[in-house]
KEKE-3310 file (N, C-alpha, C; in steps of 0.2 Angstrom, whole numbers, plus 5000, padded with zeros to 4 digits):
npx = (4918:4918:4926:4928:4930:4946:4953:4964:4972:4962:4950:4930:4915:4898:4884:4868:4855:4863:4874:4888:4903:4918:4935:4948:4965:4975:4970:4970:4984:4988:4979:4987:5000:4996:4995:5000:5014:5025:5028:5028:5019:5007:4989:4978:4968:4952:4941:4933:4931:4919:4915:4898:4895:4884:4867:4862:4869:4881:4898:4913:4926:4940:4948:4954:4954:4968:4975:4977:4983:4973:4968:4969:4979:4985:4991:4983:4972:4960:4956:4944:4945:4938:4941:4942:4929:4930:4941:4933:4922:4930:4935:4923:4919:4929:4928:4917:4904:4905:4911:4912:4906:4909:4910:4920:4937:4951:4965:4972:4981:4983:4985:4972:4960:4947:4933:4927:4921:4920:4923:4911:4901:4905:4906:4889:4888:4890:4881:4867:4870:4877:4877:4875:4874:4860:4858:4868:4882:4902:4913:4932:4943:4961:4972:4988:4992:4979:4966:4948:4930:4917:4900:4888:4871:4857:4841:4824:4817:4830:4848:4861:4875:4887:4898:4909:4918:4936:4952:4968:4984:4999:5015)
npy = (4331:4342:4354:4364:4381:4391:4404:4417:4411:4405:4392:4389:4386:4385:4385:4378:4383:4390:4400:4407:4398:4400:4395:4399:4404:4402:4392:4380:4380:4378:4364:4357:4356:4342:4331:4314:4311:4303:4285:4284:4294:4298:4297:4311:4323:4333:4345:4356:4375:4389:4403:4413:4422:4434:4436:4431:4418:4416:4410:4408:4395:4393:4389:4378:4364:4357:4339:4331:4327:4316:4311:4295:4290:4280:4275:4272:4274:4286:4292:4303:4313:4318:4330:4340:4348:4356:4362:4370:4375:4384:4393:4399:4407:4416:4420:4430:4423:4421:4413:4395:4379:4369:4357:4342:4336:4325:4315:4305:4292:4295:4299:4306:4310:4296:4291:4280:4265:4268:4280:4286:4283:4290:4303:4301:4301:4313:4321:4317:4319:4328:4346:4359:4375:4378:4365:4359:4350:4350:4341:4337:4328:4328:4324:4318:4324:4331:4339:4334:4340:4337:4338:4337:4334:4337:4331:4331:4318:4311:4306:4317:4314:4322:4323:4338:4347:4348:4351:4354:4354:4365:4358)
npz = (5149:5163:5167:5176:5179:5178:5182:5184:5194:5200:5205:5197:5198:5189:5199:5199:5207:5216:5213:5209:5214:5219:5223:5231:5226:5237:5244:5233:5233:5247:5245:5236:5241:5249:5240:5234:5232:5234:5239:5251:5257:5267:5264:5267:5275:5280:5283:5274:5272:5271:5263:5262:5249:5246:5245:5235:5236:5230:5234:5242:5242:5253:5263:5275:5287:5291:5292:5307:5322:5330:5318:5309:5296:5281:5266:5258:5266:5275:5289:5296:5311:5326:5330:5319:5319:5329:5327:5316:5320:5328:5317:5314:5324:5326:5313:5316:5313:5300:5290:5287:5289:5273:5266:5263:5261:5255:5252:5237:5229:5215:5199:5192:5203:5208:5217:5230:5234:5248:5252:5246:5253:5266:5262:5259:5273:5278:5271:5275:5288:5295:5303:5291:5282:5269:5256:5251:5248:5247:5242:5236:5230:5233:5220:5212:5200:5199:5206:5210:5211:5219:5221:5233:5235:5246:5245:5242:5240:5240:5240:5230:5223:5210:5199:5197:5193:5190:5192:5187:5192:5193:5188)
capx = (4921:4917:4934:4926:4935:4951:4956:4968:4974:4955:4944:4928:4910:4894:4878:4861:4851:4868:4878:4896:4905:4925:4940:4954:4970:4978:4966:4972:4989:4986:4979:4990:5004:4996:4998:5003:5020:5029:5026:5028:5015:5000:4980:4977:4960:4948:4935:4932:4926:4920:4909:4892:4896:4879:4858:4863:4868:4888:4899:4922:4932:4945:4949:4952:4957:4973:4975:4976:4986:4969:4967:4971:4981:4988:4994:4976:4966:4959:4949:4945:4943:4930:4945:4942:4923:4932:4943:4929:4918:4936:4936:4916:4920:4934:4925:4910:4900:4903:4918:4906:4908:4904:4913:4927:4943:4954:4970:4971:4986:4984:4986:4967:4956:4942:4930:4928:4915:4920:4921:4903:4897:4907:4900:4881:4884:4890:4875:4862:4870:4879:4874:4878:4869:4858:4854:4873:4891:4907:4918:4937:4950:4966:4979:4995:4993:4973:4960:4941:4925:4910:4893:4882:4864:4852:4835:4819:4817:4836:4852:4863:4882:4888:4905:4908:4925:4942:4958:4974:4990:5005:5019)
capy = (4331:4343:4354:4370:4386:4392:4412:4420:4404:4403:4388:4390:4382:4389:4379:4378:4386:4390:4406:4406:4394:4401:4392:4404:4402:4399:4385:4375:4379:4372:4356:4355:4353:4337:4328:4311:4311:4297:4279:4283:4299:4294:4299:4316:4326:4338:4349:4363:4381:4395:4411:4415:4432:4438:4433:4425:4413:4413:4405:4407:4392:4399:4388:4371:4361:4352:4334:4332:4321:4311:4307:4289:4289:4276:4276:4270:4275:4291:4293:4310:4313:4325:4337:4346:4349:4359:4368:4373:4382:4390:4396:4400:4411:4420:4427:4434:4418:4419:4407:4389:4372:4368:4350:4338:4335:4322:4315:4300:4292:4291:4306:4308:4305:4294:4291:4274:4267:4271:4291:4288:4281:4296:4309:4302:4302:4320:4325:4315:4320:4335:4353:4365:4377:4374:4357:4356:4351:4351:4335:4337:4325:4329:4318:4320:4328:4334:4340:4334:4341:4334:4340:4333:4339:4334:4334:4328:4311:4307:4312:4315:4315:4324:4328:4346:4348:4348:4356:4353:4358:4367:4356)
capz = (5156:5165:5171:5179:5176:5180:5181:5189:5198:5207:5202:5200:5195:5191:5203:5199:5213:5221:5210:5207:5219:5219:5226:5231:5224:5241:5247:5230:5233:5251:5245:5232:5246:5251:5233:5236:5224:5236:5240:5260:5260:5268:5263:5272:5274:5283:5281:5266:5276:5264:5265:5258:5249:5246:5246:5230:5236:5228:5239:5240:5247:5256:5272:5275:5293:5289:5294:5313:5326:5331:5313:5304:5288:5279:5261:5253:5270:5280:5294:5299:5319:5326:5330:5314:5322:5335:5322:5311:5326:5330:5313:5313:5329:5325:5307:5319:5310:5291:5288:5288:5284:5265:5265:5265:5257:5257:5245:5237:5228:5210:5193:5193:5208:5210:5225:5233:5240:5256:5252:5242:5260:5270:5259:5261:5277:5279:5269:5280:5297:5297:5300:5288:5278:5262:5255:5246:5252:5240:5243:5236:5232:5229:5218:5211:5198:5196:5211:5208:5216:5218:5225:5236:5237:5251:5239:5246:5237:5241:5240:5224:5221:5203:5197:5196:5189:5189:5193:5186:5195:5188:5190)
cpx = (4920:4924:4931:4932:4940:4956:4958:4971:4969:4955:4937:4920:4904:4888:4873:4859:4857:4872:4884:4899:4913:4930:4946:4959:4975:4975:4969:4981:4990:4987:4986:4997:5002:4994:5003:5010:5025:5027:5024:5024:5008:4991:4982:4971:4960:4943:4936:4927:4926:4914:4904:4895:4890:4871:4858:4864:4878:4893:4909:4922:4936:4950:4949:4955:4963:4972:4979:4980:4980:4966:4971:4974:4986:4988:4988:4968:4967:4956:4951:4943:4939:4935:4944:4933:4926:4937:4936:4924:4925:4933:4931:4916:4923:4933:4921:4904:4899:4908:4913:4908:4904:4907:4919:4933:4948:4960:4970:4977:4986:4984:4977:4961:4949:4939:4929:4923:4916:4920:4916:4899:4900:4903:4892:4880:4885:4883:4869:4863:4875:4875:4879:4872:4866:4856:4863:4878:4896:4911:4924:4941:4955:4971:4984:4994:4985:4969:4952:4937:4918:4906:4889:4877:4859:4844:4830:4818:4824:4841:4857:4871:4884:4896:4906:4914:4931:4949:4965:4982:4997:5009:5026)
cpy = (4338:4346:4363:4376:4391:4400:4414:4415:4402:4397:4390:4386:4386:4383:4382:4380:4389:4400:4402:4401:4397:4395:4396:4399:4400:4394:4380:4374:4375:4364:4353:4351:4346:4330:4322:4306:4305:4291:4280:4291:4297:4299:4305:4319:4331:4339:4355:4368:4387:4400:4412:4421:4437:4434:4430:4419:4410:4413:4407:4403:4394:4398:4380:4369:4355:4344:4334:4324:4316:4309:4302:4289:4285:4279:4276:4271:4282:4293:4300:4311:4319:4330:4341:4349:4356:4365:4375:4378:4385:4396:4402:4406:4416:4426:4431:4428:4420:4415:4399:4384:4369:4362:4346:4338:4330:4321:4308:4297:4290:4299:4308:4303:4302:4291:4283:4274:4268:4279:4292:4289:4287:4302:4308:4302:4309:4326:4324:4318:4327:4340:4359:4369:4376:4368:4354:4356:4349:4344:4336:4334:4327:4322:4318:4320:4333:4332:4339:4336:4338:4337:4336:4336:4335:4336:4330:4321:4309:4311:4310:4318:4317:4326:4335:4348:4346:4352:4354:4356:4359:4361:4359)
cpz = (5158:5171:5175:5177:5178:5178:5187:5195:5201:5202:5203:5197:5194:5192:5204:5205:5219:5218:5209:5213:5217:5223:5228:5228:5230:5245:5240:5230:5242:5251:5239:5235:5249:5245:5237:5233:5227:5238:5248:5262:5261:5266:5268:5269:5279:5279:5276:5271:5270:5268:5259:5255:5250:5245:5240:5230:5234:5235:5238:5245:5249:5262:5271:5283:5289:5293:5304:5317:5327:5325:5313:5298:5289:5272:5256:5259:5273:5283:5297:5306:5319:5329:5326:5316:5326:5332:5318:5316:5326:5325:5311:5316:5327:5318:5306:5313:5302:5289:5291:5285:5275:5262:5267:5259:5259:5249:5243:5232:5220:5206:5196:5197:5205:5216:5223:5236:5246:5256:5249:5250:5266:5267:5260:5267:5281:5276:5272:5286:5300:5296:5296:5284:5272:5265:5250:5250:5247:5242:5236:5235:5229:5228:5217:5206:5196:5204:5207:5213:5216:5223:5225:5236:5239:5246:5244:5246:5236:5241:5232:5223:5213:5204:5193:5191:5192:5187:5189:5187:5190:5191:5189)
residu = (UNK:UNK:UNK:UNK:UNK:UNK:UNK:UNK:UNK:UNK:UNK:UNK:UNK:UNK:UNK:UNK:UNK:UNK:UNK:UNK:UNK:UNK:UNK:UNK:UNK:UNK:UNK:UNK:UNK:UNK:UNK:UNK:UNK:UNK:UNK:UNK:UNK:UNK:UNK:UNK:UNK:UNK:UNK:UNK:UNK:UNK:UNK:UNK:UNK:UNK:UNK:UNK:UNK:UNK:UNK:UNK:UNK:UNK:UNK:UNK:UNK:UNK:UNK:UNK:UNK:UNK:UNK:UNK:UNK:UNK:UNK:UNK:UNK:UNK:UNK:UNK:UNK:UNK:UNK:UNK:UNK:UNK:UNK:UNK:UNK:UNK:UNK:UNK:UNK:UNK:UNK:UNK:UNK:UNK:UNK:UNK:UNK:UNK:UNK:UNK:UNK:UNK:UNK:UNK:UNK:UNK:UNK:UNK:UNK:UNK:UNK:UNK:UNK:UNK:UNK:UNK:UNK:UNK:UNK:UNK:UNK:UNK:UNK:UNK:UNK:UNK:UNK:UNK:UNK:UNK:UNK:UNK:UNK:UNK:UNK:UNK:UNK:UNK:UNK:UNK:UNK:UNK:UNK:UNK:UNK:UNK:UNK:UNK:UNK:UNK:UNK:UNK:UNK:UNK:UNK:UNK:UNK:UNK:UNK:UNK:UNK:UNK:UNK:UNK:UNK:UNK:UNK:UNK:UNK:UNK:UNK)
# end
């Protein structure tokens, strides 16, 4: 298993053709906030915005778009509206263009997540039809009691989903 590495409260991974990938410790305390610990708390999501640091290539998480009035959540569903599009240039704007979209996030209601095919088919088609930089994007679910990452990577003969690691919240 694969639980990436956890210093100083960061998460962090290290990706082939990529460097270091960080997670700050106040983006996981964030999502940790949307942990679904009750029967009546519904799915929530967004977007994941992070900063290149250097020509290397390594990468901090550090920003997410919260869930949004024109989103859908339900208890076992989440649909994300193109409101967080609108955030995410905000956000793009405001850090003279280095704060960028590097994925999704969403929560799902079990101890340790796993994706569904309906978040396999949202992630291929954020890889297929979104812009963002590179050929990778980070997809995030958070559970109640442990966050997963998984990496997409746009390749030329296809695309390819891997499990990256794993978080586990203080309780």
């Amino acid at each position: 298993m694969v639980a990436g590495h956890v210093v100083d409260k960061e998460w962090s991974f290290e990706i082939k053709n990529l460097g270091l990938v960080r997670v700050s410790s106040s983006l996981l305390t964030k999502l940790r906030a949307y942990r679904q610990l009750t029967p009546n708390t519904p799915e929530s999501g967004g977007v994941l915005v992070g900063m290149y640091l250097n020509s290397g290539g390594a990468l901090l998480i550090n920003e997410l778009t919260p869930p949004q009035q024109t989103d859908k959540q339900g208890r076992h569903t989440y649909y994300r509206s193109k409101s967080h599009h609108d955030l995410v240039r905000a956000i793009w704007k405001k850090s003279k263009h280095h704060s960028t979209y590097v994925g999704l996030w969403h929560s799902h209601p079990e101890p340790v997540p796993t994706y569904s095919p309906t978040d396999k088919t949202d992630w291929l088609n954020a890889i297929n039809y979104s812009k963002y930089e590179g050929n990778k994007l980070f997809f995030f679910i958070v559970g109640q009691t442990h966050a997963r990452a998984w990496l997409g990577v746009n390749r030329r003969f296809g695309r390819k989903i891997e499990l990256i690691g794993e978080y586990k919240f203080d309780d």
